[in-house]
N, C-alpha and C positions, 0 to 999 in steps of 0.2 A: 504494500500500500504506500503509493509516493503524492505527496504535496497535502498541506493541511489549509481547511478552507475553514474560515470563519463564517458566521452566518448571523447575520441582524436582521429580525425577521417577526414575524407573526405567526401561531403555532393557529392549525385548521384540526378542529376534533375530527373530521371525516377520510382524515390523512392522504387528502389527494392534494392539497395545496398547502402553501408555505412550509412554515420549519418542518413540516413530517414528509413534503416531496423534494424538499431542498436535502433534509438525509438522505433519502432515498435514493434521489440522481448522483449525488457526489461519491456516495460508495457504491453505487453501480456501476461509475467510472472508474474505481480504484484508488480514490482520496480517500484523507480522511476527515470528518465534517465535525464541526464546534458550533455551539452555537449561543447566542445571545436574543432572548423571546423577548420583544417589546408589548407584544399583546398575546392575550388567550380570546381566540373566536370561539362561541356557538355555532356551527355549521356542520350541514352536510353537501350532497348535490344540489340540492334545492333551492340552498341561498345561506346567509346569515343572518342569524335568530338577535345574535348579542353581540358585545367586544367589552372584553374586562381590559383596560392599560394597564401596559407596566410603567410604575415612576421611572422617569429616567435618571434618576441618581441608581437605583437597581438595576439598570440594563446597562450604564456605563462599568459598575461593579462586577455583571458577568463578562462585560468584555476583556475588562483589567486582568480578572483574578486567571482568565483563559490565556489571552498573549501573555502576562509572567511566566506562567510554569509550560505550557505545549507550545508558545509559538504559533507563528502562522505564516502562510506564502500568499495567501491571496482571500480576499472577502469579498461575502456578498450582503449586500443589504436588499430588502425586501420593504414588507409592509412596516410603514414609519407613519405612525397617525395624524401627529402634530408638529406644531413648529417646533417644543419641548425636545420630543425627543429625537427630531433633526439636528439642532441644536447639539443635545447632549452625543450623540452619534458621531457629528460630525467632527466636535472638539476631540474625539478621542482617535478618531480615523487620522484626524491631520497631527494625531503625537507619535506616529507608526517610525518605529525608529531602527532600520532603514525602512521606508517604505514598500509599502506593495501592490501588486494591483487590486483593485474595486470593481469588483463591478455592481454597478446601479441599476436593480431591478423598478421603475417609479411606481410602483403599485398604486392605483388611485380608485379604482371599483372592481368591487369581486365579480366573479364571471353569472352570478343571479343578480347584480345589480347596486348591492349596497355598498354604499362608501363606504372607503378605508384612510382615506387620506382626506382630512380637513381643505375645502376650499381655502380656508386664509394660511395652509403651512404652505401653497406650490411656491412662493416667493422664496422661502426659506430653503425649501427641496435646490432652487436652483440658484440661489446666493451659495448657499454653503457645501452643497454636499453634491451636485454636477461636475464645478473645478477639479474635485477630487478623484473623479470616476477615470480608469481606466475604458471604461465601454459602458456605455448607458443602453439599456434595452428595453424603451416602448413603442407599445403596440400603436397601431393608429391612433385611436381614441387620445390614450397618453402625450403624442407627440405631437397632437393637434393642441392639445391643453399646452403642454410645457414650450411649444413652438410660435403660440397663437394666431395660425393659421390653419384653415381647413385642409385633409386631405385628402382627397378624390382619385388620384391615381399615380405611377411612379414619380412622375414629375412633383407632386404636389410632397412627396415621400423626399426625393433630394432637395426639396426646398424648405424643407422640416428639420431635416438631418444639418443643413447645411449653419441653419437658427444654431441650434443645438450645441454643435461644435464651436459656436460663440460664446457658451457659457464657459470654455477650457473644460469642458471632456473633451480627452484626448480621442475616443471615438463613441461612435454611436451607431446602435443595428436597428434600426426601424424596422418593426415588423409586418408586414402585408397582411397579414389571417383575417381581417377585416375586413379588405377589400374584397370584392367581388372576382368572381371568377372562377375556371375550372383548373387552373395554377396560382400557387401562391409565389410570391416573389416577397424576401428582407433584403434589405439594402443595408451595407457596412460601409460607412463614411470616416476618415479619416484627412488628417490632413493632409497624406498621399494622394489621398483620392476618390471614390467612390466603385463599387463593384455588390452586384447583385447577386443572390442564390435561390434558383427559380426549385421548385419542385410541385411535385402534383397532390391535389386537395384532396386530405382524408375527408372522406362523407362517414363524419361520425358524429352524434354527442358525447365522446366521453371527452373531452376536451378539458377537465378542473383540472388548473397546476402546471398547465403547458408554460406559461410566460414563467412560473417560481423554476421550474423542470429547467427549463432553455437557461435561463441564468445562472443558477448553481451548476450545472454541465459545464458553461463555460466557465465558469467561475474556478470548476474542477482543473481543468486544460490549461491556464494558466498559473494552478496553483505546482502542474505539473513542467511545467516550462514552455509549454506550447506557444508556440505563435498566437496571437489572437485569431487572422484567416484558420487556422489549424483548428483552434478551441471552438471557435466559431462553426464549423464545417463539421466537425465529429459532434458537437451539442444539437444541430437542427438535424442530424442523421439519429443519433438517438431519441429524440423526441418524438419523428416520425415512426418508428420502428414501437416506440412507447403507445401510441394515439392508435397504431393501426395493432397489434395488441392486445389491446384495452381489455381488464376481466370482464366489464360488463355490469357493475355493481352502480348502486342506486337507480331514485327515479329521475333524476335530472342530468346535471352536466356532470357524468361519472368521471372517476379516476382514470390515472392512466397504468402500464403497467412499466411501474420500475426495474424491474426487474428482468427487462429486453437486455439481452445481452448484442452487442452494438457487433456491425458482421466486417468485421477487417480490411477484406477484398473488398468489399463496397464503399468502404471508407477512405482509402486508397485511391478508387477509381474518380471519386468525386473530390481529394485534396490535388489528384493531377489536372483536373476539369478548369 
């Protein structure tokens, strides 16, 4: 088991999203995952019932007492509800001594609809804790908020991405699964450049977890030294392989299945692509 991943996040009782699919993905990669819970949800497929916060002087404390004694290569942040524990989050992200990479999952609505993120924290989200981000990873919806402009189609996606990488994240993957169509296309913008990765639309609903899944993957891949292209490319091949999968469990936007082992030769053919 190589590279340890931190995780700042929001724990799903239904264990298809945040901290129980952020485990999941990063030791089905072969990292190993830590974690720091900023909230406990009530949920299953269906939606979310509750959200109990955690203070963030207690979420700073799990991060502390984890980087003293295991270390870390690389974090992920997830659901961060308030300006508070952005705030507290991000003061302790920028005391990482040497640093490491971030990556910024923007969690802003669960996949039934209810907020997780405070309208009045996005200001905060991207004063404090974007700069920091090695790769930020929202979905349309997300990139439209933090971008504030609509997005409609690729174009409207590199002119999101393009916002975005204004805020000093050094990159950012807009993710397509919104838009329409019978292929999905994410865009990975850097200040090298921009480049696309097209793949074809799982017709499923088990889809809870896919964005916490994508992010902790990469999250993994760099914890492992991977290239971002590289983490990047092996995290949406395991996600697919995860969606199309799927056990089949609840009545709504079910889980996926973690526990797809990712197929090599495939993974290969699409990092020479």
């Amino acid at each position: 088991m190589k590279g340890r991943v931190l995780i700042v996040a929001g724990s799903d009782s239904g264990g298809g999203a945040g901290i129980q699919a952020d485990i999941k993905a990063v030791t089905a990669l072969d990292a190993f995952a830590m974690t720091a819970i900023t909230a406990l949800t009530a949920q299953n497929t269906e939606g979310v019932s509750n959200v109990f916060p955690v203070p963030p002087g207690f979420i700073r404390e799990q991060m502390d007492v984890v980087l003293a004694d295991l270390g870390v290569d690389a974090v992920k942040t997830g659901m961060l509800h308030d300006a508070a524990v952005i705030e507290a989050v991000a003061e302790e992200l920028g005391e990482l001594d040497p640093p490491v990479p971030i990556v910024v999952d923007p969690v802003m609505v669960a996949k039934g609809g209810h907020r997780l993120l405070e309208e009045s924290a996005v200001d905060a989200l991207t004063r404090l804790l974007l700069p920091l981000a090695a790769v930020i990873t929202p979905n349309v919806p997300e990139a439209e908020a933090l971008a504030g402009a609509a997005i409609l189609d690729l174009d409207g996606m590199r002119r999101a991405a393009d916002v975005l990488l204004r805020t000093g994240a050094r990159a950012v993957l807009v993710k397509g699964g919104h838009l329409p169509g019978e292929r999905v296309t994410d865009l990975l913008a850097t200040a090298e450049g921009m480049e696309t990765f097209e793949s074809a639309r799982v017709e499923t609903r088990h889809t809870h977890g896919t964005g916490c899944t994508l992010a902790s993957a990469i999250a993994a891949g760099l914890a492992q030294g991977m290239t971002l292209r590289d983490a990047v490319i092996r995290a949406r091949h395991y996600v697919l392989m995860a969606m199309a999968s799927a056990p089949g469990y609840g009545r709504g936007h079910g889980p996926l299945n973690h526990a797809v082992t990712v197929d090599p030769a495939r993974l290969a053919a699409l990092s020479r692509a």
